[in-house]
RODO-88990 format. One line per 8 residues: their letters; for each residue x, y, z of C-alpha. Coordinates in nm, 4 decimals. Each point is the difference from the previous one (the first is absolute). Layout:
N
A> X/Y/Z ~ ...
This chain:
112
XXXXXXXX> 0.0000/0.0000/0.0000 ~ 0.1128/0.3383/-0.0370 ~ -0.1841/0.3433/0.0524 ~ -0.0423/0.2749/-0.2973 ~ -0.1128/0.3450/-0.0614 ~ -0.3344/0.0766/-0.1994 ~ -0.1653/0.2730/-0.1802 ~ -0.1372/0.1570/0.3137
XXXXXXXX> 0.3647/0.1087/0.0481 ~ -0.0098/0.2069/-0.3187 ~ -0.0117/0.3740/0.0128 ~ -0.0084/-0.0377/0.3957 ~ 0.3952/-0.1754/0.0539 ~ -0.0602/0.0083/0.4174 ~ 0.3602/-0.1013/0.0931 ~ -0.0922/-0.1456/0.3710
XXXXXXXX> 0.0788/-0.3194/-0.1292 ~ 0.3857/0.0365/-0.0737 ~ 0.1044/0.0728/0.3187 ~ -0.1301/-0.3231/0.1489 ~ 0.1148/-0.2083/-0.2340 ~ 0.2926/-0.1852/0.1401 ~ 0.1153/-0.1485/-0.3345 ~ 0.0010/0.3628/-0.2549
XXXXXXXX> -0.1957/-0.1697/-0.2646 ~ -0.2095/0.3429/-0.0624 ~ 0.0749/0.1731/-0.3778 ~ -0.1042/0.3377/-0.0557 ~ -0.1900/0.1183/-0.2969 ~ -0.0474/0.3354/-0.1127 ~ -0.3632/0.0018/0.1643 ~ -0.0101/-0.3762/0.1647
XXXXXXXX> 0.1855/-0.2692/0.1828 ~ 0.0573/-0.4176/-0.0673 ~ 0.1313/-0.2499/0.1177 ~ 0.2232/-0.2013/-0.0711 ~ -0.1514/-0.3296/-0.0509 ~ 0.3750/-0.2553/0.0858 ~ 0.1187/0.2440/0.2336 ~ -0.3359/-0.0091/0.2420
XXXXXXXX> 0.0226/-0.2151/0.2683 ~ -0.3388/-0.0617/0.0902 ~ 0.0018/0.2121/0.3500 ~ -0.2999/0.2049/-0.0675 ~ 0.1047/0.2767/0.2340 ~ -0.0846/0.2302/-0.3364 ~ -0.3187/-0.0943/-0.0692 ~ -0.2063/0.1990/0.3357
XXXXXXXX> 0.2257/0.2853/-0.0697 ~ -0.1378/0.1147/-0.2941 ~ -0.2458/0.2270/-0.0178 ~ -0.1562/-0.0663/-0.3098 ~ -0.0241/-0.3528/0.0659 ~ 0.2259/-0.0762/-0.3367 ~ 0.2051/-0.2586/0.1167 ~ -0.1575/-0.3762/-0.0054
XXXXXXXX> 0.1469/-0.2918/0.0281 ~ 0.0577/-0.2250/-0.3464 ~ -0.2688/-0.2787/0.1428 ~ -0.3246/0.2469/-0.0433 ~ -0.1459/-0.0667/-0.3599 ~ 0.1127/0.1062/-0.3203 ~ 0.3388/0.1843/0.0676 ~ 0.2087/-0.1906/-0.1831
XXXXXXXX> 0.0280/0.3060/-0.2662 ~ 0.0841/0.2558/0.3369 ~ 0.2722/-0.2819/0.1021 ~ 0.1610/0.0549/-0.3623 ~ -0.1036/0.4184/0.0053 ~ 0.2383/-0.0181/0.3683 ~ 0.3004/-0.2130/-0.1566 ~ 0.0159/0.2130/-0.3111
XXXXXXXX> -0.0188/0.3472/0.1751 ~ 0.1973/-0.1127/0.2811 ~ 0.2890/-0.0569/-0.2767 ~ -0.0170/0.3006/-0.1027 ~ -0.0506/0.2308/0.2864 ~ 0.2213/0.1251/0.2755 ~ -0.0482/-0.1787/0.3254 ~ -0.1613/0.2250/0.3120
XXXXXXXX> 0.0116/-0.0843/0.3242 ~ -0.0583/0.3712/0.1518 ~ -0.3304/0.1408/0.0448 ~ -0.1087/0.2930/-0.1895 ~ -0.3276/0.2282/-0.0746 ~ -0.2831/-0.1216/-0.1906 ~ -0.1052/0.1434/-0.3049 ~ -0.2056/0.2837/0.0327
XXXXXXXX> -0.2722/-0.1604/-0.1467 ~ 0.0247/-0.3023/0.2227 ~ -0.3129/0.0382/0.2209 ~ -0.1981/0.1379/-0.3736 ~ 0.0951/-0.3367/-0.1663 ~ -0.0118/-0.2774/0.2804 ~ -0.2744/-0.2555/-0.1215 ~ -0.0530/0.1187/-0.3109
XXXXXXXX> -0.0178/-0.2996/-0.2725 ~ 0.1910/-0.0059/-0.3189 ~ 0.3302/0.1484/0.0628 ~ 0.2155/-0.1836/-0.1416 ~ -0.1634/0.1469/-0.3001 ~ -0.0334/0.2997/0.0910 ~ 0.2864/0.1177/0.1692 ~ 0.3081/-0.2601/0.0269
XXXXXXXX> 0.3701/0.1405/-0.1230 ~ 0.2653/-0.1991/-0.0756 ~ 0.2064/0.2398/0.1019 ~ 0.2264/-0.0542/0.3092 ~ 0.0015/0.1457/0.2891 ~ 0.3024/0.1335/0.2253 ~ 0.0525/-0.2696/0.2133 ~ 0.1300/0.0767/0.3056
């Protein structure tokens, strides 16, 4: 099993979860987190930390195409393990369906 990051994460990137992570397997995106899929060892400790409730683990239903979203990002990203602001549109966008869509960049992040 492994945890990873959905689309509720997009256009909200709520960093509480990389500072409890005791294994740095958060990559930042220009306006979202993943992680990273082989690196993930299972804790959990992220998952009540976030929240946007974006992090589930692999076992839920259908996330087979998030665990592959999280190992492709999370090669291409920096890693972050410090906490930073959310976007400003964090609390605007939390919930809202169809963001990958809508919103997700490609584009990485800082890292940090």
């Amino acid at each position: 099993m492994t945890y990873v990051v959905t689309d509720n994460c997009i256009a909200c990137k709520y960093t509480d979860c990389v500072e409890v992570c005791p294994v740095d397997c958060f990559y930042e995106g220009e306006n979202m987190l993943v992680i990273h899929p082989d690196e993930c060892i299972d804790c959990g400790v992220c998952e009540p930390e976030c929240p946007a409730d974006a992090i589930r683990p692999d076992t839920e239903p259908n996330l087979d195409d998030w665990v592959a979203f999280n190992r492709k990002y999370a090669e291409m990203w920096p890693v972050i393990t410090t906490k930073k602001d959310k976007l400003p549109e964090a609390e605007e966008r939390d919930g809202e369906t169809g963001k990958r869509e809508k919103y997700f960049s490609e584009a990485a992040g800082e890292g940090g």
